[in-house]
Structure formats: structure tokens, C-alpha cells
N, C-alpha and C positions, 0 to 999 in steps of 0.2 A: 607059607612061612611069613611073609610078608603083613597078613592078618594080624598074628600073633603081636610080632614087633609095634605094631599100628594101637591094639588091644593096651598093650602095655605104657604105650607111652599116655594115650587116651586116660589111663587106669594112675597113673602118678601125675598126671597134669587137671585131674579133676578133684573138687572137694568132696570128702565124704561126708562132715560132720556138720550137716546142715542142722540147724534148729528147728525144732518144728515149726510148721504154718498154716492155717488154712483159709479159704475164704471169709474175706472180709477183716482182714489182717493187711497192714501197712509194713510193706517192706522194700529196701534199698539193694538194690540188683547192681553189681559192678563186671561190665561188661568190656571184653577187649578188642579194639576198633584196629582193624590192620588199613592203614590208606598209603599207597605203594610202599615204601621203605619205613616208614615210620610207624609207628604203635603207642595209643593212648587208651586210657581207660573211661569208662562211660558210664556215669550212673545214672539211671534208671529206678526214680522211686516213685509208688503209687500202692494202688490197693489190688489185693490176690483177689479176680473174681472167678477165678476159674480154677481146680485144680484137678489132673489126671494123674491117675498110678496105675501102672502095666508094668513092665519087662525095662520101659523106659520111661517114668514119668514125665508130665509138664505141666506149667502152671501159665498163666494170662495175668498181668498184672497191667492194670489201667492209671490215667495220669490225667489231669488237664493240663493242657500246654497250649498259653495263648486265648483261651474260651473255645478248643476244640476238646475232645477226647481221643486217646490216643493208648491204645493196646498193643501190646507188646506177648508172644509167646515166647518162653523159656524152656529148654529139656533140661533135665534134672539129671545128675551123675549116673551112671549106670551102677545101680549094687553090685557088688560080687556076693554070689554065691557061697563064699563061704571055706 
């Protein structure tokens, strides 16, 4: 039961309408930082050099920050079936 409920919320708190992308594309990731009580958002832009499709994609998007390199994994929304 508890799955379900989990499923759901998962399923309306994730975007569906992503644009496409693929390696070697420049895109801006906004990510949400939980640090104890408070919540800020994080963006995270660089170039897609990686990208996986399965059941649950992900993608790697890199950055310089500082004269280092610096990768970053993402999971992609889960599809629904339909």
C-alpha cells in the first residue's frame, strides 16, 4: 500500500515534459538542496556527456568550476506506461 502512495506522489512531483537532449548539448539542471529545515534550489549548468535510457534514465552533465571539472549524475522522471 504504502508503495503505491510513494508511486504517486513520485509521479505528480516529477516533470514529464522534458525537451529533448542529447550529448554534447548545454543544459541548466535546477536541483533542490534540503539543508536541515530549509530548501533552496541549485542550478547546475554544463554540457550532457553522457546519456542512458532504460526503465529509468540518466544523464552526466559536466561543468568547470574554478579550473577543475566537475560531473554531476541525474535520473530522469520515470515514464508511465501509459
Amino acid at each position: 500500500m504504502s508503495n503505491l502512495i510513494i508511486d504517486k506522489l513520485l509521479e505528480k512531483s516529477q516533470r514529464t515534459n522534458l525537451p529533448p537532449f542529447h550529448p554534447g548539448d548545454t543544459v541548466r539542471v535546477h536541483v533542490k538542496i534540503k539543508e536541515g529545515e530549509k530548501e533552496r534550489v541549485q542550478v547546475f549548468e554544463g554540457l550532457v556527456i553522457s546519456q542512458r535510457n532504460g526503465q529509468q534514465g540518466s544523464f552526466v552533465v559536466r561543468k568547470m568550476s574554478f579550473g577543475q571539472g566537475v560531473e554531476r549524475y541525474f535520473s530522469l522522471p520515470l515514464q508511465s506506461g501509459g
